[in-house]
PDB file with one MODEL, atoms N, CA, C and O in Angstrom:
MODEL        1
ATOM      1  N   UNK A   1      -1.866  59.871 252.626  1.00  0.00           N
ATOM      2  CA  UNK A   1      -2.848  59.715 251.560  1.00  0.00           C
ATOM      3  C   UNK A   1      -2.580  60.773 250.502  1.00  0.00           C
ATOM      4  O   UNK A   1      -2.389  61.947 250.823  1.00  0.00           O
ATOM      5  N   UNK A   2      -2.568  60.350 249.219  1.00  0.00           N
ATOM      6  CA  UNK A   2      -2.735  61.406 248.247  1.00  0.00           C
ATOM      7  C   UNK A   2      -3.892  61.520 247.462  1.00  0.00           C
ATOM      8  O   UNK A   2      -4.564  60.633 246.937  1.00  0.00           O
ATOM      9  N   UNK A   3      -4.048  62.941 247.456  1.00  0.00           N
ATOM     10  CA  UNK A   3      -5.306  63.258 247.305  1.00  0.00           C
ATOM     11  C   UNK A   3      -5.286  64.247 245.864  1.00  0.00           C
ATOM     12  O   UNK A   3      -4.483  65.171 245.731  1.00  0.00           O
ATOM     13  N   UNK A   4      -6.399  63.844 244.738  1.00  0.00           N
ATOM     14  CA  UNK A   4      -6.100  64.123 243.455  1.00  0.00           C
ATOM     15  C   UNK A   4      -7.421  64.982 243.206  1.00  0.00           C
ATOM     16  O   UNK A   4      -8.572  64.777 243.593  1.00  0.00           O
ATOM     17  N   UNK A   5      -6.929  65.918 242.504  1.00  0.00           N
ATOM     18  CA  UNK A   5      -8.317  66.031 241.535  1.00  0.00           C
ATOM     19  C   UNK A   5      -8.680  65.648 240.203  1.00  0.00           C
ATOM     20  O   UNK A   5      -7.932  65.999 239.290  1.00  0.00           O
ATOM     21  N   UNK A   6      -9.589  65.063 239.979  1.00  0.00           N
ATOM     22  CA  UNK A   6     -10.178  64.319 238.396  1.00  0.00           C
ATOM     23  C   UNK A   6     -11.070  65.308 237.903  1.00  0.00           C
ATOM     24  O   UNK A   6     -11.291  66.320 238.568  1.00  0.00           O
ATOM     25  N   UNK A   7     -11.634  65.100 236.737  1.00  0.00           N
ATOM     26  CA  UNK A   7     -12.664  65.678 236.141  1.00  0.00           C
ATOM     27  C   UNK A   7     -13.345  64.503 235.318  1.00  0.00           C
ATOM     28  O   UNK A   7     -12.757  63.475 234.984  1.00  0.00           O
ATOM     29  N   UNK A   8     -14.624  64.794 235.051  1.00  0.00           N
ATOM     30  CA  UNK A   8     -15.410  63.482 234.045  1.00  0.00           C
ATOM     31  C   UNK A   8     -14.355  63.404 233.129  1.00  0.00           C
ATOM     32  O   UNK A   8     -13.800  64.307 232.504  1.00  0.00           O
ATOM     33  N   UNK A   9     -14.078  61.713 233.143  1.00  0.00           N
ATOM     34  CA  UNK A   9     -13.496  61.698 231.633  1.00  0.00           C
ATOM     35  C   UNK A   9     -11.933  61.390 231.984  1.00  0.00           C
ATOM     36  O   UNK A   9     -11.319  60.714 231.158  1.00  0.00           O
ATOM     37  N   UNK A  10     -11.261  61.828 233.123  1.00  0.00           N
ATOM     38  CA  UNK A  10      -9.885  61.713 233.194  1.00  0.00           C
ATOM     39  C   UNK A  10      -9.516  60.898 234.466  1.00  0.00           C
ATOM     40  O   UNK A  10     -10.176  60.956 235.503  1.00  0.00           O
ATOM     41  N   UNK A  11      -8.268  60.039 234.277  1.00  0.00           N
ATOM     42  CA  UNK A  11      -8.239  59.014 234.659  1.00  0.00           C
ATOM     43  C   UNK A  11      -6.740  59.188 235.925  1.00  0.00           C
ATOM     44  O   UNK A  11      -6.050  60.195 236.079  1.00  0.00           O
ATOM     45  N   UNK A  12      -6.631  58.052 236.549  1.00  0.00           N
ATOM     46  CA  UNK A  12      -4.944  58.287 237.294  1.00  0.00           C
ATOM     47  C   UNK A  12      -4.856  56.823 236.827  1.00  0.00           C
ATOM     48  O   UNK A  12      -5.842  56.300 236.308  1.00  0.00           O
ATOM     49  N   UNK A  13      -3.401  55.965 237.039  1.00  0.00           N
ATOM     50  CA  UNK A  13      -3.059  55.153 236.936  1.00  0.00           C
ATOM     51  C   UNK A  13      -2.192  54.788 238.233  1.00  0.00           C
ATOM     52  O   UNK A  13      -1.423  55.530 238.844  1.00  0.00           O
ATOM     53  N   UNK A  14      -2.476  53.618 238.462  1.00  0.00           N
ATOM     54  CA  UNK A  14      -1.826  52.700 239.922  1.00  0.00           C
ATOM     55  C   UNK A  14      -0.289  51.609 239.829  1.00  0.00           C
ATOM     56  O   UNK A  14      -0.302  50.411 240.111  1.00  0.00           O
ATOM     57  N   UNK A  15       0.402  52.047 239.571  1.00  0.00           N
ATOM     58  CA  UNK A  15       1.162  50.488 239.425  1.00  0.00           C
ATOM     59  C   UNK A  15       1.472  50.064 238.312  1.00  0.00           C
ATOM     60  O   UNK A  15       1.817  48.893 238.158  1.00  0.00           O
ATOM     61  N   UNK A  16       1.404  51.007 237.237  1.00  0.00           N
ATOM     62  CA  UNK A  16       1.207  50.643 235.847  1.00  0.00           C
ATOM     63  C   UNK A  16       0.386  50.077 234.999  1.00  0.00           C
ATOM     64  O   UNK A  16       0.287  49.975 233.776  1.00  0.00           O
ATOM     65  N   UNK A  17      -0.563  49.500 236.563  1.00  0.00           N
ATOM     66  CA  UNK A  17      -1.440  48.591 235.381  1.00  0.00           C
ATOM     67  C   UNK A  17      -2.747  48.445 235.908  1.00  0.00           C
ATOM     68  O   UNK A  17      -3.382  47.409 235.717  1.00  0.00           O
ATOM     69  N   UNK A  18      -3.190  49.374 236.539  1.00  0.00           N
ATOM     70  CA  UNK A  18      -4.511  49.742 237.198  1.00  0.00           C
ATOM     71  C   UNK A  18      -4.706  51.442 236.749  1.00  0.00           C
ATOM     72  O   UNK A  18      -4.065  52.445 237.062  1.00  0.00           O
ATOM     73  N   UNK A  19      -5.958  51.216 235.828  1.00  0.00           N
ATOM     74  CA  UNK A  19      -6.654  52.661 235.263  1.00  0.00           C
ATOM     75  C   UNK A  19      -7.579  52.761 236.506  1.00  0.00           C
ATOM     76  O   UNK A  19      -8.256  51.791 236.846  1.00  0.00           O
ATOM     77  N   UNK A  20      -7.599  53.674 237.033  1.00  0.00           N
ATOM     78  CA  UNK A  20      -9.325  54.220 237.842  1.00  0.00           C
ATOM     79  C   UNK A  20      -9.540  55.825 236.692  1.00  0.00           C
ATOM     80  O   UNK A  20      -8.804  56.757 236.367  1.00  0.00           O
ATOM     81  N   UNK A  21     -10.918  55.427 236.406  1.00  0.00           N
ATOM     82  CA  UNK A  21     -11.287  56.499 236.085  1.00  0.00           C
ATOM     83  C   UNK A  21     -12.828  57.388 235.974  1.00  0.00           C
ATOM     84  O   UNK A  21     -13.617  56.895 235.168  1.00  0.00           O
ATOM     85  N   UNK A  22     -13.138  58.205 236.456  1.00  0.00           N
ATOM     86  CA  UNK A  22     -14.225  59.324 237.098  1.00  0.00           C
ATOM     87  C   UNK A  22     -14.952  59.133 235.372  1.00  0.00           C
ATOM     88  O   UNK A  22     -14.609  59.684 234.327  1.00  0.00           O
ATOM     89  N   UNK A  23     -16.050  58.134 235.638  1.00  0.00           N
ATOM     90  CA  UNK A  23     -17.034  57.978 234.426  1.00  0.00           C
ATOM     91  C   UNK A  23     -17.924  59.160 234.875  1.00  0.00           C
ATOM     92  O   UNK A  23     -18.063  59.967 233.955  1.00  0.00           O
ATOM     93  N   UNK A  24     -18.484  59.460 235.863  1.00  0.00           N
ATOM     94  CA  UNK A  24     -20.053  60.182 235.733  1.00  0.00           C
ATOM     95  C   UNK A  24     -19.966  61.060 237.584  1.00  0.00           C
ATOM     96  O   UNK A  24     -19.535  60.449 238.561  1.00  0.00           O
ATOM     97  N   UNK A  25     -20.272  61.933 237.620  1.00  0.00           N
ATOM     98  CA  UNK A  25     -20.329  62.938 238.890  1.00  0.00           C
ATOM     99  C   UNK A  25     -21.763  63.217 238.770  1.00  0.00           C
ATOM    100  O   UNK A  25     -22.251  63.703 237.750  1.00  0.00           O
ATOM    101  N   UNK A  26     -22.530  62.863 239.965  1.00  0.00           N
ATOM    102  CA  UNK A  26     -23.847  63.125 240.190  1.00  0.00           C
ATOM    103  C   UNK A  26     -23.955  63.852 241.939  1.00  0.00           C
ATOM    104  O   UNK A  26     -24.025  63.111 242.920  1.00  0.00           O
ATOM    105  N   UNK A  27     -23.950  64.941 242.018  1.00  0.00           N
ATOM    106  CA  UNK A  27     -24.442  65.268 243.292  1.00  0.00           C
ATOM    107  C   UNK A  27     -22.855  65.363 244.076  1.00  0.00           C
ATOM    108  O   UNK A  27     -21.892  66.097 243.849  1.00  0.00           O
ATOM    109  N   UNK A  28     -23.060  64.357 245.006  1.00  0.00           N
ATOM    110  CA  UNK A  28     -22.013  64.188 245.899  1.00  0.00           C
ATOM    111  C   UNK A  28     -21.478  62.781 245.694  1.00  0.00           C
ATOM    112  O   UNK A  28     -20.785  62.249 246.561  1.00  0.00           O
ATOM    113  N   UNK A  29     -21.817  62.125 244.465  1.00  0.00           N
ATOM    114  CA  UNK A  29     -21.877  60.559 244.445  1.00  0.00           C
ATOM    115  C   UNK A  29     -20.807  60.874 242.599  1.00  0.00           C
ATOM    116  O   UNK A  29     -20.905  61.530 241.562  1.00  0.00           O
ATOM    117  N   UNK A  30     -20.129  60.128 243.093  1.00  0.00           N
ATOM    118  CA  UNK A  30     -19.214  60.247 242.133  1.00  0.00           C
ATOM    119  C   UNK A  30     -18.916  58.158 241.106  1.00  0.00           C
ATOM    120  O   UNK A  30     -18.688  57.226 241.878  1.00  0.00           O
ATOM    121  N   UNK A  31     -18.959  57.947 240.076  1.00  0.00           N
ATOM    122  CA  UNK A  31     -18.798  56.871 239.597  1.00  0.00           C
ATOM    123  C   UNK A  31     -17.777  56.352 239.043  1.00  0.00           C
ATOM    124  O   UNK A  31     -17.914  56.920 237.959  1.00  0.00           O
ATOM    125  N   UNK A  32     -16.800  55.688 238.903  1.00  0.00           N
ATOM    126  CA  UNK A  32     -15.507  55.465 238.678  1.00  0.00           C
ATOM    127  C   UNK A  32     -15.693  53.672 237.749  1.00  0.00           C
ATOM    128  O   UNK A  32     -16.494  52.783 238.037  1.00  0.00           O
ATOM    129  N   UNK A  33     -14.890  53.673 236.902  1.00  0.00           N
ATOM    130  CA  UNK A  33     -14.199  52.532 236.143  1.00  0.00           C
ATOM    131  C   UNK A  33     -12.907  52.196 236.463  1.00  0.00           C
ATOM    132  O   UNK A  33     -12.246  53.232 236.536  1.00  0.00           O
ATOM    133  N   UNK A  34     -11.925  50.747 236.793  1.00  0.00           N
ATOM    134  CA  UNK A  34     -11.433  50.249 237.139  1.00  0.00           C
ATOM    135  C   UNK A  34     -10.949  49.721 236.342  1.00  0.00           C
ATOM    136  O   UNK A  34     -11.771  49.040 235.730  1.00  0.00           O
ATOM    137  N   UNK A  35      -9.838  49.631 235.910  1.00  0.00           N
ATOM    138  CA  UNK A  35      -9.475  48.830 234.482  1.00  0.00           C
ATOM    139  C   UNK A  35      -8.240  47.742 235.352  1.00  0.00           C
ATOM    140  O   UNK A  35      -7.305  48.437 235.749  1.00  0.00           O
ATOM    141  N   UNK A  36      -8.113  46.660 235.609  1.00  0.00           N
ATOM    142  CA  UNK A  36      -6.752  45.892 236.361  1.00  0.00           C
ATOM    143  C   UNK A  36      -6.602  44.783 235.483  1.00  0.00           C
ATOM    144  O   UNK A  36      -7.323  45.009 234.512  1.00  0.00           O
ATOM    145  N   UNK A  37      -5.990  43.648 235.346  1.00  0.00           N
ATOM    146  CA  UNK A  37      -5.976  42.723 235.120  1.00  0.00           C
ATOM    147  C   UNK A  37      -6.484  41.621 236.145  1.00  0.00           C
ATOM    148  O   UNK A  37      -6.452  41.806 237.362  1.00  0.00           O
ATOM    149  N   UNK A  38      -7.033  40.272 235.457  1.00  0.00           N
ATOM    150  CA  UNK A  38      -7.370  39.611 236.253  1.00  0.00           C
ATOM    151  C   UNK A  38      -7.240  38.903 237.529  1.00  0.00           C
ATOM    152  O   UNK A  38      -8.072  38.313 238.218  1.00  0.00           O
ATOM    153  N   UNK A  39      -5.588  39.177 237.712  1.00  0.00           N
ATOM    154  CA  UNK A  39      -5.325  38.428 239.000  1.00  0.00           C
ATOM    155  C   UNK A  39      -5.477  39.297 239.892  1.00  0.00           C
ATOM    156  O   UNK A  39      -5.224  38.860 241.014  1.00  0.00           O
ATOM    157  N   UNK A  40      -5.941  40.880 239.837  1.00  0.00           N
ATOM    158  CA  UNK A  40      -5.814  42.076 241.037  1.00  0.00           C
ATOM    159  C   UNK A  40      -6.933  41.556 241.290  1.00  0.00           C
ATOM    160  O   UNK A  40      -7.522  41.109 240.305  1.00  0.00           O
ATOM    161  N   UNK A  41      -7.601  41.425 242.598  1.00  0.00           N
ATOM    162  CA  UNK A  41      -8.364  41.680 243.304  1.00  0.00           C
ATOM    163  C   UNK A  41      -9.234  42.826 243.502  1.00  0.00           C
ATOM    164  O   UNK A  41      -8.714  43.462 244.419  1.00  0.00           O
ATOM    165  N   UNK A  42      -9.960  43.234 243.239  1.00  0.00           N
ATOM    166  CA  UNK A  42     -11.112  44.980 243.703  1.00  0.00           C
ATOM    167  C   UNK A  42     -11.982  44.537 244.068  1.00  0.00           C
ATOM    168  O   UNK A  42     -12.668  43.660 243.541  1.00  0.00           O
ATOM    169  N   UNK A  43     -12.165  45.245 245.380  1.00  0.00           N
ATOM    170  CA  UNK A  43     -13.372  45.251 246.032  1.00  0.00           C
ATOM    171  C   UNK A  43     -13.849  46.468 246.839  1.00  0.00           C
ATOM    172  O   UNK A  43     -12.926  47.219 247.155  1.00  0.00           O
ATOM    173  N   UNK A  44     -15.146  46.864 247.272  1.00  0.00           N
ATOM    174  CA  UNK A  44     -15.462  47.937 247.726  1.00  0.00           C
ATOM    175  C   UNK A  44     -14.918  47.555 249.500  1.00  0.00           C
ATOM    176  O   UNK A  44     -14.979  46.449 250.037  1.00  0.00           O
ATOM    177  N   UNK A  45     -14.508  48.593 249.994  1.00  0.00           N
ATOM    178  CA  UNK A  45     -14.027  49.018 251.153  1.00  0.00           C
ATOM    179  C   UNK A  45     -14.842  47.984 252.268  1.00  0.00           C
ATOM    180  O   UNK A  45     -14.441  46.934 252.768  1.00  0.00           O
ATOM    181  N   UNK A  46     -15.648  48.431 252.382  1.00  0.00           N
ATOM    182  CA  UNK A  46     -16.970  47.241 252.927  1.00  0.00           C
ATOM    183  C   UNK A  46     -16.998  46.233 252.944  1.00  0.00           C
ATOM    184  O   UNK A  46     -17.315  45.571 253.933  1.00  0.00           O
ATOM    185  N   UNK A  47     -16.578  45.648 251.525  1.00  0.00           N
ATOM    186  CA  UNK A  47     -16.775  44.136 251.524  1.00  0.00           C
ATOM    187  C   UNK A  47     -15.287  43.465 251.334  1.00  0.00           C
ATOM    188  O   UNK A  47     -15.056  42.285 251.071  1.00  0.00           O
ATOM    189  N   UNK A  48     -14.465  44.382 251.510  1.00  0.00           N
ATOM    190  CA  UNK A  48     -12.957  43.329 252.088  1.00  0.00           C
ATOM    191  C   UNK A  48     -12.670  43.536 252.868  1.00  0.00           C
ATOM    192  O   UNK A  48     -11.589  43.045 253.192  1.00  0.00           O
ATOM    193  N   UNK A  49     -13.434  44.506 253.921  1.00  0.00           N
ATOM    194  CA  UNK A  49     -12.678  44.459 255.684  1.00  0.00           C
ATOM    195  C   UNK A  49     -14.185  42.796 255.915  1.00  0.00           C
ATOM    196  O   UNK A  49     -13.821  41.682 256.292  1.00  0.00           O
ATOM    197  N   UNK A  50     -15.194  43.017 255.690  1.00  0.00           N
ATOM    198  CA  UNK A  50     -15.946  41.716 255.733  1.00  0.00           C
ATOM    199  C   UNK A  50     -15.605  40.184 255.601  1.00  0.00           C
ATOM    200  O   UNK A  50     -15.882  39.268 256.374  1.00  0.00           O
ATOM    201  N   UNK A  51     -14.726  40.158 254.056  1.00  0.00           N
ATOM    202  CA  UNK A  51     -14.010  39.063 254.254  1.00  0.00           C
ATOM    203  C   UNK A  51     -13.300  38.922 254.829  1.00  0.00           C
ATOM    204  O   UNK A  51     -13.114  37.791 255.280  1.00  0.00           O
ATOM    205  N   UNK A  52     -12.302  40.193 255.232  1.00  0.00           N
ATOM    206  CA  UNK A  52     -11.216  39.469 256.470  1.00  0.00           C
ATOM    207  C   UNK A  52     -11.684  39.415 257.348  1.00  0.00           C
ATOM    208  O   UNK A  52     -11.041  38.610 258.022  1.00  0.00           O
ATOM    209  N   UNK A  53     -12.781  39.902 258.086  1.00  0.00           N
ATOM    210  CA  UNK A  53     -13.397  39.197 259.196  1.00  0.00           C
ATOM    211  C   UNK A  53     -14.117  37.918 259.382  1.00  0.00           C
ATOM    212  O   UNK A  53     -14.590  37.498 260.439  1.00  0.00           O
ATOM    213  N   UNK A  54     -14.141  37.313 258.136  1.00  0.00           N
ATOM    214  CA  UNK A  54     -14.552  36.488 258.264  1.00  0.00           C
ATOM    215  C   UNK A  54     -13.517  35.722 257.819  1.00  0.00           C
ATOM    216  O   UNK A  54     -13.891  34.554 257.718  1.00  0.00           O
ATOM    217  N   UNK A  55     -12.205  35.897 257.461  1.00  0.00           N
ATOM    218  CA  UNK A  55     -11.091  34.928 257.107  1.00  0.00           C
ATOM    219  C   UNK A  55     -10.526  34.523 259.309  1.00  0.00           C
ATOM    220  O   UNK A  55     -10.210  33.530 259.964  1.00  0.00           O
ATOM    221  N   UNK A  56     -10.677  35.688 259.514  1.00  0.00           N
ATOM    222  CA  UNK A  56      -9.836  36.095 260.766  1.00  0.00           C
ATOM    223  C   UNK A  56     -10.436  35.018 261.862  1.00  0.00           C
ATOM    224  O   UNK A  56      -9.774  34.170 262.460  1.00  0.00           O
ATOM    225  N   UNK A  57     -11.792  35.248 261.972  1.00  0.00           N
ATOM    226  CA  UNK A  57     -12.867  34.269 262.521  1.00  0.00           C
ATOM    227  C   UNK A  57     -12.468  32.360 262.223  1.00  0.00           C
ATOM    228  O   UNK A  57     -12.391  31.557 263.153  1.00  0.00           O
ATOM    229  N   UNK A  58     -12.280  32.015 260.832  1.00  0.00           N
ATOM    230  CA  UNK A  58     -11.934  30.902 260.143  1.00  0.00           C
ATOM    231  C   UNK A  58     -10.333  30.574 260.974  1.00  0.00           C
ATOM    232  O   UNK A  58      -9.926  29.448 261.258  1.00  0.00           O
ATOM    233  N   UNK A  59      -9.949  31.262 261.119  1.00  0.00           N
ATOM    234  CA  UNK A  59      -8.091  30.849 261.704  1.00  0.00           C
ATOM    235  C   UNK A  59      -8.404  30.884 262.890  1.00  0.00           C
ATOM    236  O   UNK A  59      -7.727  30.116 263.574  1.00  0.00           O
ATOM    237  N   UNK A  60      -9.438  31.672 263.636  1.00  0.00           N
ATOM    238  CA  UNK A  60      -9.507  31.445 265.235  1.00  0.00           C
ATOM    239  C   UNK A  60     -10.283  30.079 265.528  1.00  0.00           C
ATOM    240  O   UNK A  60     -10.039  29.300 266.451  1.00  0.00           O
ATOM    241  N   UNK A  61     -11.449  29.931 264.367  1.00  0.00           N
ATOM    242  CA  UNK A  61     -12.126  28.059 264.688  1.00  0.00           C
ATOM    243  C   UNK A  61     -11.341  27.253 264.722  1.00  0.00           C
ATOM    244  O   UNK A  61     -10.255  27.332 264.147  1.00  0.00           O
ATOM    245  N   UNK A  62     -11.740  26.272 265.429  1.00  0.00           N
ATOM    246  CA  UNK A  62     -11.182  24.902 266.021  1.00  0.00           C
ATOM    247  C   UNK A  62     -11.250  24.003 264.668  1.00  0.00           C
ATOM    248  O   UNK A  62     -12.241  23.295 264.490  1.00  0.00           O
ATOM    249  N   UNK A  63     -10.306  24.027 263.815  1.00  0.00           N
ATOM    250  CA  UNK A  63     -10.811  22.906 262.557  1.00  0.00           C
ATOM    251  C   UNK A  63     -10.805  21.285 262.560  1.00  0.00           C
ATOM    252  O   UNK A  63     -10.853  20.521 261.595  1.00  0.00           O
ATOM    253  N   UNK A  64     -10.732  20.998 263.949  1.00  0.00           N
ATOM    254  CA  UNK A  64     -10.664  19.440 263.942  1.00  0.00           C
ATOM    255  C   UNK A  64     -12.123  19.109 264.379  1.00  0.00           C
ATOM    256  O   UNK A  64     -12.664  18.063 264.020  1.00  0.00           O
ATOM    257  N   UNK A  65     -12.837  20.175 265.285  1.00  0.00           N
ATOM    258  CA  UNK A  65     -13.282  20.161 265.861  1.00  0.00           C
ATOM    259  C   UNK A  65     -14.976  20.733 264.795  1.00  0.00           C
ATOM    260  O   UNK A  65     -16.120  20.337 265.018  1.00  0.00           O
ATOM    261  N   UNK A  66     -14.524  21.740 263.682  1.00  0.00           N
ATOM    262  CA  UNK A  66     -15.502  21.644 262.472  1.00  0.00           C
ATOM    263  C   UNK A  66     -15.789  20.271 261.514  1.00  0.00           C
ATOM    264  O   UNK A  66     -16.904  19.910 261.139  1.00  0.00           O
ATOM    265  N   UNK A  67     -14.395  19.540 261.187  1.00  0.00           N
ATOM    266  CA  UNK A  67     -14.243  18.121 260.667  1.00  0.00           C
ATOM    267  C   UNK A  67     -15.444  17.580 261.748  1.00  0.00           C
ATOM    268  O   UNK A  67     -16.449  18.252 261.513  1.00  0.00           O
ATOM    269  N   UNK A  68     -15.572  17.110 262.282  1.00  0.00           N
ATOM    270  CA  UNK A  68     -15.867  16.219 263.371  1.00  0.00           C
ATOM    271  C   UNK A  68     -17.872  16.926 263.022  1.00  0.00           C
ATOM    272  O   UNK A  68     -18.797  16.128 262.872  1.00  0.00           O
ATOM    273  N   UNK A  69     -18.012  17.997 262.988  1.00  0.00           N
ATOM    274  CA  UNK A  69     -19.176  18.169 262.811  1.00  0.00           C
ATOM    275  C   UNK A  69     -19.906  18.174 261.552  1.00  0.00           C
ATOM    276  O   UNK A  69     -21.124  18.297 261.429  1.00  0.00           O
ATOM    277  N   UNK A  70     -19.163  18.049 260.759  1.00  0.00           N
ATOM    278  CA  UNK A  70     -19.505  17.927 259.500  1.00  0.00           C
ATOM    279  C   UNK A  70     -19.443  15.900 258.902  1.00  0.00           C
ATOM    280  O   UNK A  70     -19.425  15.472 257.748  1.00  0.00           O
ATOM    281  N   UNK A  71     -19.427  15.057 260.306  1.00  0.00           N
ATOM    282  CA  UNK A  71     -19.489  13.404 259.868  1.00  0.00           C
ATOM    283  C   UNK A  71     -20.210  13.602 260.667  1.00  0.00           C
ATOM    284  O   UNK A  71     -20.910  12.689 261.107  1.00  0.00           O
TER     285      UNK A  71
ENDMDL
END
């Protein structure tokens, strides 16, 4: 992992084409802007281990066997 220091106001760049950047520091809660283009994907940590659990779940169901419940 690399680990950076920011200040309000200053930014890193990802890949050439992903800005993250430290809008507002409150406390211990820090706020960030995301600049990507539309086809990147962002999501909070939380809610994409969620979807893959729920993608992961979808490949283990029986899909002939969902067809069949859905007539």
């Amino acid at each position: 992992m690399l680990a950076l220091t920011r200040k309000k106001g200053e930014s890193l760049v990802v890949n050439n084409n992903i800005e993250i950047t430290v809008l507002e520091i409150r406390g211990d809660q820090i706020k960030i802007g995301i600049s990507a283009p539309k086809n990147v994907p962002v999501y909070r940590k939380e809610v994409y281990l969620q979807i893959q659990k729920e993608n992961e779940a979808s490949l283990k169901a029986d899909g002939l066997e969902a067809l069949k419940n859905l007539l």
